[in-house]
C-alpha positions in Angstrom: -113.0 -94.4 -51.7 -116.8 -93.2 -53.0 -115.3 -89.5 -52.8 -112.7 -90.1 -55.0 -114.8 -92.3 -57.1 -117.3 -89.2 -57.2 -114.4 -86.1 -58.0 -113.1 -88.9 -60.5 -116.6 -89.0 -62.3 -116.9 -84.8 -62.0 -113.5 -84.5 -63.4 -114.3 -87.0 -66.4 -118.2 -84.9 -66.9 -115.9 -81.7 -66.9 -113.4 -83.2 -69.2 -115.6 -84.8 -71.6 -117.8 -81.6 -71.4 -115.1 -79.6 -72.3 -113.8 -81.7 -75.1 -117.2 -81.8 -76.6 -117.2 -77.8 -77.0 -114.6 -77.9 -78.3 -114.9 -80.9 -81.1 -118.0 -78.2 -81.7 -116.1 -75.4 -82.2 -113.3 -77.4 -84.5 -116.4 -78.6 -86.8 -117.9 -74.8 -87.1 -114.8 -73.7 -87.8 -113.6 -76.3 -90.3 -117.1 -75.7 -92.7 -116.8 -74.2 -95.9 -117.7 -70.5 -96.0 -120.9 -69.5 -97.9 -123.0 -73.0 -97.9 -125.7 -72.9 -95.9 -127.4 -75.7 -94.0 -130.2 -75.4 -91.8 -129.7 -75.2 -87.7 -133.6 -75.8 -86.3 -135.8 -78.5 -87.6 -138.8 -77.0 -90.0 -141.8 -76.0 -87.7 -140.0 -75.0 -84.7 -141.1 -71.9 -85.0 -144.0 -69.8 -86.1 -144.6 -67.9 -89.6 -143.8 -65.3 -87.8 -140.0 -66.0 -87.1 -137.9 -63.1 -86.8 -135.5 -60.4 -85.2 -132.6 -63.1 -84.5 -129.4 -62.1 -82.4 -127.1 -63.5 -80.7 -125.9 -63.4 -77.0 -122.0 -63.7 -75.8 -122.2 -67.3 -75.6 -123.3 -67.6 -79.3 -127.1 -68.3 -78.4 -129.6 -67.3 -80.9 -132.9 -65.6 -79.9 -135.6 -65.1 -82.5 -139.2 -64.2 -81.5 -142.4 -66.7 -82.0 -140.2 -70.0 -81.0 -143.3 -72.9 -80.7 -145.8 -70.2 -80.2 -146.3 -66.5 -80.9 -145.4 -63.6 -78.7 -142.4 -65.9 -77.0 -138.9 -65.4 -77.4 -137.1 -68.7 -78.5 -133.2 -69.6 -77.0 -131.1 -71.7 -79.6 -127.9 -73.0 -78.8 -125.3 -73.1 -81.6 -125.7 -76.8 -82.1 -129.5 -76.3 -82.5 -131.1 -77.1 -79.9 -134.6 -74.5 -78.7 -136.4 -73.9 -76.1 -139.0 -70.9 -74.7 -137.1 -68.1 -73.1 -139.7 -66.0 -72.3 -143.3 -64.8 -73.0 -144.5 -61.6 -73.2 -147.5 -60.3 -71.8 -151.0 -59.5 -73.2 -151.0 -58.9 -77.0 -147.4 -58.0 -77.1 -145.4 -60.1 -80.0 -141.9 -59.4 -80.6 -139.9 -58.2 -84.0 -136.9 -56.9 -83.7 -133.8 -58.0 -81.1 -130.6 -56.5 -80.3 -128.0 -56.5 -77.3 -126.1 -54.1 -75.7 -122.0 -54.8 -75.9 -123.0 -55.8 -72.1 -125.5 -58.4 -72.6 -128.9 -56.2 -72.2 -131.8 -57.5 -74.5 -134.4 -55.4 -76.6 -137.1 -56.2 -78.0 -139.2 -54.0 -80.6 -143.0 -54.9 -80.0 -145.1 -54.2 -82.9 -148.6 -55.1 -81.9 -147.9 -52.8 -78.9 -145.7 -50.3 -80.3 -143.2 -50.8 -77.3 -139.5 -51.6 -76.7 -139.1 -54.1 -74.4 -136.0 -54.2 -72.0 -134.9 -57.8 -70.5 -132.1 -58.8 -68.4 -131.1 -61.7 -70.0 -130.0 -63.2 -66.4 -133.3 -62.5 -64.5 -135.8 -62.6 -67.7 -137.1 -59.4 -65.8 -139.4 -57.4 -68.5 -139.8 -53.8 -68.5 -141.2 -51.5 -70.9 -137.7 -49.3 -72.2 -140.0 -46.9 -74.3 -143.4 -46.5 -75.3 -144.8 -44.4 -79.1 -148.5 -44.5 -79.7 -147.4 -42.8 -83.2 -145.8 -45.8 -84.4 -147.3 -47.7 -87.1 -145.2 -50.9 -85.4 -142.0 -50.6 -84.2 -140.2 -53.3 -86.7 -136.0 -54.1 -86.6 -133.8 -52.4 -84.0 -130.4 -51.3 -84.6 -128.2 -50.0 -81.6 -125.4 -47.1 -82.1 -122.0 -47.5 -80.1 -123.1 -45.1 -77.0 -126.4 -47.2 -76.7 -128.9 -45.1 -78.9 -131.4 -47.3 -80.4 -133.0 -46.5 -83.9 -136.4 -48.4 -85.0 -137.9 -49.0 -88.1 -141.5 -48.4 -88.8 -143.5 -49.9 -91.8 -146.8 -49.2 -92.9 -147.3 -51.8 -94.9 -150.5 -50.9 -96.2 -149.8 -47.4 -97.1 -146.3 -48.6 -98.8 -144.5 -45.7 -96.2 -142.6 -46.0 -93.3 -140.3 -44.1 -90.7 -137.5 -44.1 -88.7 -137.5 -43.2 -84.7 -134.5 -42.6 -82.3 -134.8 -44.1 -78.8 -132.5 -42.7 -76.5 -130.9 -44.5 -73.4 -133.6 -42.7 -71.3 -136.2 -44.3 -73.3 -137.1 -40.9 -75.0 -138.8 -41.3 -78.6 -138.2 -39.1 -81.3 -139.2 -39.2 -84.9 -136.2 -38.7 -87.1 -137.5 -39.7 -90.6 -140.6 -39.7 -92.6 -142.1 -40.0 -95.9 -139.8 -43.2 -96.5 -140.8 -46.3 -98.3 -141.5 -50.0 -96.8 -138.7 -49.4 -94.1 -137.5 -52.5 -92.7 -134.0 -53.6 -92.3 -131.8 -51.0 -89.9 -128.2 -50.9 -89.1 -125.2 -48.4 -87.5 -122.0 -48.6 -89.1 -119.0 -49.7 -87.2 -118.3 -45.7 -86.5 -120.9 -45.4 -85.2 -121.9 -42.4 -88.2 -123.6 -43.6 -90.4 -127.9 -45.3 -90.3 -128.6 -47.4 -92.7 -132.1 -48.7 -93.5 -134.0 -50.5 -96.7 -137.5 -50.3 -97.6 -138.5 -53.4 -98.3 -141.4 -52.9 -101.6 -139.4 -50.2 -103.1 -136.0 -52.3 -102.7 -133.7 -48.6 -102.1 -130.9 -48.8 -99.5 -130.6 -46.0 -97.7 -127.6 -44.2 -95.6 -128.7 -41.0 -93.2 -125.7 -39.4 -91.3 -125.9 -39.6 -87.6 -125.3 -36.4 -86.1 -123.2 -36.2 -82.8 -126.7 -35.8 -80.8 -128.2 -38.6 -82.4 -130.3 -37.1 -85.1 -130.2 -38.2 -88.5 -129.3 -36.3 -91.1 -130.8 -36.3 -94.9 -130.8 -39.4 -96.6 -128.3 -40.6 -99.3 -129.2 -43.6 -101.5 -126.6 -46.3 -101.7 -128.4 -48.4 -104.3 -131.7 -50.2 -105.8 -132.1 -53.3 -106.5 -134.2 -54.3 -109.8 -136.5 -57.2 -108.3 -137.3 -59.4 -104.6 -137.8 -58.1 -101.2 -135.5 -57.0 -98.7 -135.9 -57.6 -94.9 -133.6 -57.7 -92.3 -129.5 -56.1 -92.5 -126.5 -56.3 -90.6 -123.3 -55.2 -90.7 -119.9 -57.4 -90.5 -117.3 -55.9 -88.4 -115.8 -54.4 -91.7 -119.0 -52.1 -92.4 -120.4 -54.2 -95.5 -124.1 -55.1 -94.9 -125.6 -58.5 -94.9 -129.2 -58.0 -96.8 -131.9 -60.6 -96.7 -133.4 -60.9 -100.0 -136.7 -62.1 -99.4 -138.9 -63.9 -102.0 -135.7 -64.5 -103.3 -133.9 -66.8 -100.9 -130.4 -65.4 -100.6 -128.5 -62.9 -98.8 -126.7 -60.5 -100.3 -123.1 -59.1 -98.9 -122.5 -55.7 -100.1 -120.2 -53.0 -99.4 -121.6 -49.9 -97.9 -121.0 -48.0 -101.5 -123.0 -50.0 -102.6 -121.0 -52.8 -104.4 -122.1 -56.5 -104.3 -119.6 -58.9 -103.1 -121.6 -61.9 -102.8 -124.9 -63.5 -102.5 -125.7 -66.4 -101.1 -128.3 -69.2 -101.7 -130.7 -70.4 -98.9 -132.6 -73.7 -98.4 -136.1 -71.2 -98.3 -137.1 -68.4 -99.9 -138.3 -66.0 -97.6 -135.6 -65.1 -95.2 -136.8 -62.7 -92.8 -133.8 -61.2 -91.1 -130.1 -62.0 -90.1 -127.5 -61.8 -87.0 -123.7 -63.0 -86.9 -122.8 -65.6 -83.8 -120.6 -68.6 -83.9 -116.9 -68.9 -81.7 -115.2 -67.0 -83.7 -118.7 -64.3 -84.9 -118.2 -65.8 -88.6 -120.9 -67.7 -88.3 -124.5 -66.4 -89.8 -128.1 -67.3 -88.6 -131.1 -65.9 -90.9 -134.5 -66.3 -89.6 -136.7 -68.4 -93.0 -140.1 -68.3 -93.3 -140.4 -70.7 -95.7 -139.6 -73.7 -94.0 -140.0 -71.8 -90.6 -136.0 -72.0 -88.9 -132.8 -71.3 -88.6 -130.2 -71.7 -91.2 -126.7 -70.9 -90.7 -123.6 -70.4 -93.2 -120.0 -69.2 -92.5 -118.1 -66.1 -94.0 -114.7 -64.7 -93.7 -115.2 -61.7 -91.9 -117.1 -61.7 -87.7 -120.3 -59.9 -87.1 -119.9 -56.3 -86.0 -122.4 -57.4 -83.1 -119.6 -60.1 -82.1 -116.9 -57.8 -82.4 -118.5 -55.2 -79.4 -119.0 -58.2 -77.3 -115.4 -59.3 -77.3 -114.6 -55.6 -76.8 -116.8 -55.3 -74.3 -115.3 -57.9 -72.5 -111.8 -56.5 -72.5 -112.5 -53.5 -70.6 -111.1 -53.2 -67.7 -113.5 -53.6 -64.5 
């Protein structure tokens, strides 16, 4: 009688687990696009909150959660905790995933890329560039190149390396403005990359080795910041306009579609998550967390996962 009391209480934990995800998922889905809200209470993280991205499972990692140089975990309905640390001085910027679940990290005190396996929380340093001024937002291509962004903030300049998927550094662009915000277009042809001071959007053809071609300016904008940028699985690019408080949706000609307002207004950077990857988390300064709003299109991010996913093994 106790063992079918007991696989009566797992099956009811299992149900009501269940059912709960889903209720979850039923309110995401059922929220109005293009009103955001925050996720985190104000405070959970640092100033320095940044670089979010999300996992398979719709978790959101953004560096200096609590403390700096850690790695904070969010679940979708908000709730953080410490991932990981990293060592020494290290402190984390930039994050992006591989389509099969394989964490960087762009260190920018260190001027490292830092490789995780999100199942272990092993650390390993992918690549390594005295050079860089500080390795700032990563953007990853469809065969696995990573490109980095590199500000100096001081000097108003920046640049743009290539990391292969050996781990091989090579500068591919100089002489740029404030560059910050980096993403690869769904095709996989196309960098793009903003410079935060001088407020150009950039687009540099990706040749078939890697290499970057000459830039092409999309568009300027006449006032605010920019920071972080990612693409929707459409190609249009999701801008944080910081100092401003919105992000801007625009379409890689550089048309504006939409802009949306932000409780903050110093959003740092962007990623797309959610059940469905319509759901987008932005990393605030201001009030230091997450805030979230839904659009109508998923997350290019999202969109390799669930490829990724239906391969073949």
């Amino acid at each position: 009688m106790n063992h079918l009391r007991s696989l009566f209480r797992l099956g009811l934990v299992v149900f009501l687990a269940g059912n709960v995800s889903s209720l979850f998922a039923q309110e995401i889905l059922s929220e109005k696009p293009f009103e955001a809200r925050a996720l985190t209470k104000p405070g959970e993280f640092t100033l320095g909150i940044e670089g979010p991205n999300c996992d398979a499972k719709g978790n959101i990692f953004a560096v200096n959660f609590a403390k700096e140089q850690t790695i904070g975990k969010v679940t979708p309905q908000g709730k953080g905790e410490t991932f990981l640390t990293l060592p020494g001085k290290s402190t984390g910027n930039g994050i992006v995933f591989t389509p099969e679940g394989i964490m960087y990290i762009a260190d920018y005190v260190e001027h490292k890329i830092w490789r995780v396996d999100p199942k272990t929380k092993e650390l390993e340093v992918f690549a390594h560039e005295p050079k860089m001024s500080q390795p700032n937002d990563l953007a990853i291509a469809p065969d696995g190149t990573l490109y980095a962004s590199d500000p100096d903030w001081k000097a108003s300049t920046g640049r743009v390396w290539k990391i292969d998927i050996l781990g091989n550094v090579t500068l591919q662009a100089e002489g740029l403005g404030t560059a910050n915000g980096i993403e690869v277009s769904p095709n996989g042809k196309w960098l793009y990359v903003n410079e935060s001071a001088q407020r150009n959007v950039w687009k540099f053809p990706i040749q078939k080795d890697g290499t970057l071609g000459k830039k092409q300016l999309i568009k300027q904008f006449p006032d605010y910041g920019f920071d972080g940028m990612r693409c929707d699985a459409e190609g249009n690019l999701y801008i944080s306009r910081y100092g401003k408080g919105t992000v801007v949706i625009m379409t890689p000609e550089g048309k504006d579609l939409r802009e949306i307002k932000l409780p903050g207004k110093k959003p740092s950077n962007v990623c797309f998550g959610g059940p469905d990857g319509k759901t987008v988390y932005v990393t605030e300064v201001e009030n230091t967390q997450l805030v979230q709003f839904r659009v109508e299109v998923p997350g290019l991010a999202w969109k390799r996962f669930q490829d990724a996913q239906a391969k073949p093994k």
